[in-house]
N, C-alpha and C positions, 0 to 999 in steps of 0.2 A: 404607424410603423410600416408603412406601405414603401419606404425605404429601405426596408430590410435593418439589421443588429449587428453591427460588427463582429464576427467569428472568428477565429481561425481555430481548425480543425488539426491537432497533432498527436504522433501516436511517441507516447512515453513510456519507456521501460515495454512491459506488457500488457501494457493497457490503451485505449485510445479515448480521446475525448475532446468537450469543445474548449477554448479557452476564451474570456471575454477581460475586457478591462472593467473594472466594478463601477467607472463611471457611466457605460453602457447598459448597464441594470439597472432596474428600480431599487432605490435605497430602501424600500420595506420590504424588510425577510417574505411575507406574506405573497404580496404580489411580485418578488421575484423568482420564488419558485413555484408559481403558477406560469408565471412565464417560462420558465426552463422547463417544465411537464411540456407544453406547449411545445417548444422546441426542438426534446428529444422525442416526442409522439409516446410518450405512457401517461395514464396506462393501458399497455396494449404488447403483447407478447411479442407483438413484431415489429414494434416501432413502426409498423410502416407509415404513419404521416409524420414523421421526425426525423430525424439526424443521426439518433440512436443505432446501433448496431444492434437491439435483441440480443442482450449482453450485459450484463454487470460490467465486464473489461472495458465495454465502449458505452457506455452509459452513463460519463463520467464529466465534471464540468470542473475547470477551473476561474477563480475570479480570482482576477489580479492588479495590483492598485501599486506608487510610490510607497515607500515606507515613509515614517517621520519618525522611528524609533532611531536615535543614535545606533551609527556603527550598523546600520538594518538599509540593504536598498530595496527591497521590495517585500509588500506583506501578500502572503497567497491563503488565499480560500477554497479548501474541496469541498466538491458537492457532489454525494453519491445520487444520481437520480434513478431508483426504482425500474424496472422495465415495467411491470404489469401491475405494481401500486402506483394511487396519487401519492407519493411520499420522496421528497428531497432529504437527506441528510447528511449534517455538518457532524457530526458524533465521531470521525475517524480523520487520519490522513492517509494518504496515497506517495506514497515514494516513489511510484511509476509515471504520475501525472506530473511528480514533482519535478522530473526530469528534464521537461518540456521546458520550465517555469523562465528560466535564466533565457533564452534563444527570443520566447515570447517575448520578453523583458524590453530586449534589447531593440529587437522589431518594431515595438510600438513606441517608443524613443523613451522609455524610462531609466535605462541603465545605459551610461558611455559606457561604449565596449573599448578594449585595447586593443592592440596590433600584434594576434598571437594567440594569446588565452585570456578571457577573461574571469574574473570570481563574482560570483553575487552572495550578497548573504541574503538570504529569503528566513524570511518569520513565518511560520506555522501559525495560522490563523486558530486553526480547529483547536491547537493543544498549547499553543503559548514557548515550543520548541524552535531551534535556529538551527538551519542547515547551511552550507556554503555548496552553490553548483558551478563546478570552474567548466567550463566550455571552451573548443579551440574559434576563432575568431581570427583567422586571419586576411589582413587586412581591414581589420575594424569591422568584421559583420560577421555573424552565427554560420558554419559551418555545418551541415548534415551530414555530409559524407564520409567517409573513413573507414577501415578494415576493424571494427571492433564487430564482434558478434556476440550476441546475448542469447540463451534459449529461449524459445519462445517466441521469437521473431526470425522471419527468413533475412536471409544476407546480410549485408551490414552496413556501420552507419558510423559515426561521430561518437569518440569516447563522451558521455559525460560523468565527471566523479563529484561522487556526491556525499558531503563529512558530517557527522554528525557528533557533539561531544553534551546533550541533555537529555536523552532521548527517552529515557527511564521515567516512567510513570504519568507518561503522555496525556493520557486521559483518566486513568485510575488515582493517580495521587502518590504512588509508591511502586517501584519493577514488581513487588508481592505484593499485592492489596490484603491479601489474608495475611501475611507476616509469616507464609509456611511455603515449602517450595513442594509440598504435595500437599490436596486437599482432596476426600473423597466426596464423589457427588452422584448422586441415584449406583452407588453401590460402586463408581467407578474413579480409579487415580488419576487425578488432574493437575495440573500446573496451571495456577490461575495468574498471569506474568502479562507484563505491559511495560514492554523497551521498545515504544514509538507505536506501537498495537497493541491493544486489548486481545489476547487470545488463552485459548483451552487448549493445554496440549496434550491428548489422550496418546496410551497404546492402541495403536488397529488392532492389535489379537484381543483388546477386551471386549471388542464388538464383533470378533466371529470372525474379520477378516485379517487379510494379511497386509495389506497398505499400499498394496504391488497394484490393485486393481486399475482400471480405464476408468478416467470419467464421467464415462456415458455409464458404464455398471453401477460406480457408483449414486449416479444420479437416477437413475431406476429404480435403487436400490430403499423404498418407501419406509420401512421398520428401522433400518440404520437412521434415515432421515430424521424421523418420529424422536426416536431415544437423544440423536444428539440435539433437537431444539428444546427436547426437555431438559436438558443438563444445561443448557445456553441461556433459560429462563432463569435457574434458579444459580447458576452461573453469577449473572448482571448484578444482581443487588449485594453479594459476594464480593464484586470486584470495585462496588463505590460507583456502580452506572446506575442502579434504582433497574426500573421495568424498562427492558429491552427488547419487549414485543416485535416495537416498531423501530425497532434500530438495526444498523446495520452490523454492530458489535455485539459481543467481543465474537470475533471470528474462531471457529471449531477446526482444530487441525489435530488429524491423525498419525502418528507416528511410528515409522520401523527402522530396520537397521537399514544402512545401506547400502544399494544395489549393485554401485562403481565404487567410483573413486572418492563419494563426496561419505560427510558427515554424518548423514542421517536423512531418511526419505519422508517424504510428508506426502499429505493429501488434505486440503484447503479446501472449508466451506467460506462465502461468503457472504451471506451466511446460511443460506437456503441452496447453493447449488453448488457443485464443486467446481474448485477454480481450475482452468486449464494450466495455469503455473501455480505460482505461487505470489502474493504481493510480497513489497518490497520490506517495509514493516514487519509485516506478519513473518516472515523469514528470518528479521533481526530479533523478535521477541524468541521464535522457537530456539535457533542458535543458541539463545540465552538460558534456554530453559535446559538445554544440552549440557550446560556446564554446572548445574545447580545436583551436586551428589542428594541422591533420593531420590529424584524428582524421574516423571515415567522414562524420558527422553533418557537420560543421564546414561543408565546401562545399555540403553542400544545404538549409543552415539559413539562417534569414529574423531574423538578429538586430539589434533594435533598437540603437540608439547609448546613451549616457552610463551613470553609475554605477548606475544603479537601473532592471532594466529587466522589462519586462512579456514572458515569453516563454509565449506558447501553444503548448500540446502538442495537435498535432489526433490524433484516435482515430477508430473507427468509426461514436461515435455524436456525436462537436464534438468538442470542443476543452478543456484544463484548463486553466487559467492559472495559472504557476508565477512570484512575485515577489522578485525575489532584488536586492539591494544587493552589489555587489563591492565588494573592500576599496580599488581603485582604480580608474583610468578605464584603465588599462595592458593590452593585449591577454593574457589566459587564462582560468582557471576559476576565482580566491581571490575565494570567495562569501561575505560577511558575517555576511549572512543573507537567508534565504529564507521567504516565507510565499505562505499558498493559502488560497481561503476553499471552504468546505463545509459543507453543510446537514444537519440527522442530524434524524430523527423517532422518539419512542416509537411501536412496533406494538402491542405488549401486555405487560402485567406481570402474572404468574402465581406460576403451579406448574410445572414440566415434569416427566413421569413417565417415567425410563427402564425398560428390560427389567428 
């Protein structure tokens, strides 16, 4: 490997990570994510002999291959890589990495682009879901630049929009794996839901806080920590994941009314540290759990009226907008479909040299 690995380094949505083509990896799971520890430098809190950012947001890998599935151009694989465990895991998707996916695509000659915009349909490797990413292209090549802004990222960049019409029970088997849109758990109301994420949607007032907190507070914050990986343990097996010790799922998110203009305010573990936004997924599952009467979200949610509506997810650093069409005007969660749009930029395209 004294040649170095084919890389290219992009930052999607609000996350960053490396992308490779999967014939670039070793084809055993095993000795590819030994490789990819290797590459991002964990475990080790600072990455520093990696690639890694010291970050779950930049700790992030994609592998991406031709599809051979009808009607599918390209199949995508996420790999969450751990900072400070030896541990890779395929157990989620990433909707911010996925952003990147289509530009990659086309870059590395898998997908003829058009003259304009182009569509990809990309397969979900992790969950067996199908997403469409249209990107502007003109001139026949991926675009970066353009006046869209997203929170979460300074300045701005190239729309990309991103559709999704299966996204319901991604990894669970069902958007309720319990069949209840509240379930209690170590004495507290939960929303156990998975529309494209596995996630816990608590009230922050049943843990002492208000939901409004920093971060950093948060992540200080050791007893808050403590309680919700207990509820996240006994969460998994609940939600048809089995033991999620070592998984990165189902993500714990805290919920209050909200602060602006959006929907509803969150605070995102994932799953041990809080997110500085919010993932893309995890935002589509909470939204969903907003519309679900009972459920904790429900009465502290700001939801727009008719079939098609605009629901923002506030975070710590704005807001995401999640656009979903129900299948009717009739009070629950039967979501049509859903889309969000997100920006993704090349950083750099190389070599990367592991150990």
């Amino acid at each position: 490997m004294s040649d170095g690995i084919r890389c290219m380094m992009m930052r999607g949505g609000t996350s960053k990570g490396a992308y490779f083509l999967a014939e670039d990896l070793p084809a055993g799971e095993a000795a590819r994510d030994r490789l990819l520890l290797e590459i991002m430098g964990s475990p080790d809190p600072r990455q520093i002999d990696g690639i890694g950012g010291a970050d779950p947001l930049t700790s992030k890998v994609a592998v991406v291959k031709r599809s051979e599935r009808p009607g599918i151009d390209i199949d995508y694989l996420f790999l969450q890589v751990f900072v400070d465990q030896p541990l890779v895991s395929s157990s989620q998707n990433c909707g911010n990495i996925l952003a990147g996916i289509a530009g990659f695509a086309i870059e590395r000659g898998l997908v003829e682009p058009a003259d304009g915009e182009t569509t990809v349909a990309i397969f979900l490797e992790n969950t067996g879901q199908t997403a469409k990413a249209t990107i502007p292209t003109p001139g026949g090549w991926p675009d970066y630049f353009g006046n869209t802004a997203i929170d979460g990222v300074p300045g701005s960049a190239a729309p990309v929009l991103l559709s999704f019409t299966d996204a319901a029970g991604s990894s669970c088997g069902a958007l309720l794996p319990t069949g209840r849109a509240v379930d209690e758990v170590d004495g507290v109301a939960c929303t156990l839901i998975d529309n494209g994420m596995p996630v816990v949607v608590m009230r922050a007032e049943d843990f002492g806080i208000t939901g409004y907190e920093s971060r950093e507070e948060l992540d200080g914050n050791a007893g808050l920590k403590q309680r919700l990986e207990a509820i996240r343990l006994k969460a998994g097996p609940m939600m048809n994941l089995g033991e999620v010790e070592e998984m990165s799922v189902p993500k714990m998110t805290l919920v209050a009314q909200p602060s602006g203009e959006g929907a509803i305010m969150t605070r995102s573990f994932i799953p041990h540290r809080c997110h500085a936004s919010i993932g893309v997924f995890g935002a589509l599952s909470v939204a969903t759990a907003c519309l679900l009467p009972g459920s904790p979200a429900h009465a502290l949610a700001r939801i727009p009226n008719g079939r098609k509506k605009t629901i923002p997810v506030e975070h710590p650093t704005g807001a995401l907008d999640i656009v979903v069409v129900m299948e009717s005007d009739e009070d629950g969660a039967a979501i049509a479909e859903a889309a969000f749009m997100r920006t993704a930029r090349k950083l750099f395209d190389g070599a990367v040299f592991p150990r």
